[in-house]
DRENDO-1510 file (C-alpha; in Angstrom, 1 decimal, always signed):
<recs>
REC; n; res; u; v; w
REC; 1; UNK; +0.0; +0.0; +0.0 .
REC; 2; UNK; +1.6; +3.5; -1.2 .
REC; 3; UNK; +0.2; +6.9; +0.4 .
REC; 4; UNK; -2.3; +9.2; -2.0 .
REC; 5; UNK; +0.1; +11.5; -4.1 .
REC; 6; UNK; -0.9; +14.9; -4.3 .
REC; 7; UNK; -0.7; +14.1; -8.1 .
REC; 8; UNK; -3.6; +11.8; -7.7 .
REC; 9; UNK; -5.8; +14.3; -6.1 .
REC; 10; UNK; -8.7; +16.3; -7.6 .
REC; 11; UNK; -8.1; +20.3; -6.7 .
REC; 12; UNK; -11.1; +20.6; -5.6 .
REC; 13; UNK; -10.8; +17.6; -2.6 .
REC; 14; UNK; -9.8; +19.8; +0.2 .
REC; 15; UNK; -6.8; +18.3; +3.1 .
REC; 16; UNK; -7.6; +18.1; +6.5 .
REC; 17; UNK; -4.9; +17.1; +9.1 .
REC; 18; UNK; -5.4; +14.6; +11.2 .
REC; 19; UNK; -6.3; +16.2; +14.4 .
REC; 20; UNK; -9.5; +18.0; +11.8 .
REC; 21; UNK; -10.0; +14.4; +10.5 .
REC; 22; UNK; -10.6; +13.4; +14.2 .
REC; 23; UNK; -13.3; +15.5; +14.7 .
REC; 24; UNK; -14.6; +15.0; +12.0 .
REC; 25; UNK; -14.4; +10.9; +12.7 .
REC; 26; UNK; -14.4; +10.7; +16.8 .
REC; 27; UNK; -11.6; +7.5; +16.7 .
REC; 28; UNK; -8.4; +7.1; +18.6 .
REC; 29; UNK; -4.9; +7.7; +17.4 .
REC; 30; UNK; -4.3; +4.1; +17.3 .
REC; 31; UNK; -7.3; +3.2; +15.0 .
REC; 32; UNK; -6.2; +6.2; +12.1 .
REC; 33; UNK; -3.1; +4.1; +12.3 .
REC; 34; UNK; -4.7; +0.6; +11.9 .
REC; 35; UNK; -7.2; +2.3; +8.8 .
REC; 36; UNK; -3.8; +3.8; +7.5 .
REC; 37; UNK; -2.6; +0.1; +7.3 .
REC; 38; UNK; -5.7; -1.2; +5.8 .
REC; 39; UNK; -6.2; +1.0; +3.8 .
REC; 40; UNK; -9.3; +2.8; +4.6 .
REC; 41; UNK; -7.3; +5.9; +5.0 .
REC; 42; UNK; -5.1; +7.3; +2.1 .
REC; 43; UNK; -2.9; +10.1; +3.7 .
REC; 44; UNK; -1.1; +12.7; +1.8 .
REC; 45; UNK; +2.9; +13.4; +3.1 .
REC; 46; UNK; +3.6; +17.1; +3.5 .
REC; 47; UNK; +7.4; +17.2; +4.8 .
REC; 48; UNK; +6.7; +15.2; +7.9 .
REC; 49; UNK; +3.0; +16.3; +8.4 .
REC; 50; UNK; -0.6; +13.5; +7.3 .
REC; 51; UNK; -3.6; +15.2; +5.5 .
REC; 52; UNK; -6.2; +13.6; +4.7 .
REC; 53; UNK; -8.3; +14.5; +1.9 .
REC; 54; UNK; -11.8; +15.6; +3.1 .
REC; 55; UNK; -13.5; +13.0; +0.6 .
REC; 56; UNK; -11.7; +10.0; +2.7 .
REC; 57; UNK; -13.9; +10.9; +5.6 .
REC; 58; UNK; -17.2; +10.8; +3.4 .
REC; 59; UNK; -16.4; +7.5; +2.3 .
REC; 60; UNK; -15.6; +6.6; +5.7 .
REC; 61; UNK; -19.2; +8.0; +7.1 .
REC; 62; UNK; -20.7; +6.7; +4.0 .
REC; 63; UNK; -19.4; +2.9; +5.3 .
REC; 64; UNK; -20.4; +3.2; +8.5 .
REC; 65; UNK; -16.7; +3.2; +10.1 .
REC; 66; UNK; -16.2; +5.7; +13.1 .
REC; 67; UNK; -19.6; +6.3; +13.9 .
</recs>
Protein backbone atom coordinates (compact mmCIF):
# COMPACT_ATOMS: atom_id res chain seq x y z
CA UNK A 1 0.00 0.00 0.00
CA UNK A 2 1.57 3.54 -1.22
CA UNK A 3 0.15 6.87 0.36
CA UNK A 4 -2.28 9.22 -2.01
CA UNK A 5 0.08 11.51 -4.06
CA UNK A 6 -0.94 14.94 -4.31
CA UNK A 7 -0.68 14.08 -8.08
CA UNK A 8 -3.58 11.75 -7.70
CA UNK A 9 -5.80 14.30 -6.10
CA UNK A 10 -8.69 16.31 -7.56
CA UNK A 11 -8.09 20.30 -6.71
CA UNK A 12 -11.05 20.58 -5.57
CA UNK A 13 -10.78 17.62 -2.60
CA UNK A 14 -9.76 19.82 0.18
CA UNK A 15 -6.77 18.32 3.13
CA UNK A 16 -7.59 18.14 6.46
CA UNK A 17 -4.93 17.10 9.12
CA UNK A 18 -5.42 14.64 11.20
CA UNK A 19 -6.32 16.17 14.44
CA UNK A 20 -9.45 17.99 11.77
CA UNK A 21 -10.03 14.42 10.55
CA UNK A 22 -10.65 13.42 14.16
CA UNK A 23 -13.28 15.52 14.70
CA UNK A 24 -14.55 15.05 12.05
CA UNK A 25 -14.40 10.90 12.69
CA UNK A 26 -14.37 10.67 16.77
CA UNK A 27 -11.63 7.53 16.70
CA UNK A 28 -8.41 7.12 18.65
CA UNK A 29 -4.90 7.70 17.42
CA UNK A 30 -4.34 4.07 17.33
CA UNK A 31 -7.31 3.20 14.98
CA UNK A 32 -6.24 6.21 12.10
CA UNK A 33 -3.05 4.11 12.26
CA UNK A 34 -4.68 0.62 11.89
CA UNK A 35 -7.20 2.28 8.85
CA UNK A 36 -3.75 3.75 7.49
CA UNK A 37 -2.61 0.10 7.26
CA UNK A 38 -5.65 -1.20 5.78
CA UNK A 39 -6.15 1.02 3.76
CA UNK A 40 -9.33 2.85 4.62
CA UNK A 41 -7.31 5.86 5.00
CA UNK A 42 -5.14 7.31 2.11
CA UNK A 43 -2.86 10.13 3.74
CA UNK A 44 -1.06 12.66 1.85
CA UNK A 45 2.95 13.38 3.15
CA UNK A 46 3.57 17.08 3.47
CA UNK A 47 7.39 17.21 4.82
CA UNK A 48 6.68 15.17 7.93
CA UNK A 49 3.02 16.30 8.40
CA UNK A 50 -0.63 13.52 7.26
CA UNK A 51 -3.59 15.20 5.48
CA UNK A 52 -6.23 13.62 4.70
CA UNK A 53 -8.30 14.45 1.90
CA UNK A 54 -11.81 15.60 3.07
CA UNK A 55 -13.48 12.96 0.62
CA UNK A 56 -11.72 9.97 2.73
CA UNK A 57 -13.88 10.94 5.61
CA UNK A 58 -17.24 10.78 3.42
CA UNK A 59 -16.40 7.47 2.27
CA UNK A 60 -15.61 6.61 5.72
CA UNK A 61 -19.20 8.04 7.05
CA UNK A 62 -20.74 6.68 4.03
CA UNK A 63 -19.39 2.86 5.30
CA UNK A 64 -20.36 3.24 8.55
CA UNK A 65 -16.67 3.16 10.10
CA UNK A 66 -16.17 5.73 13.12
CA UNK A 67 -19.57 6.27 13.88
Amino acid sequence: MSDTTIENLRVEDPLITIKQFKGHVPVSDATIWRWEKKGYIRPVRIGSRKFVPLSQVEELKRDGRGL
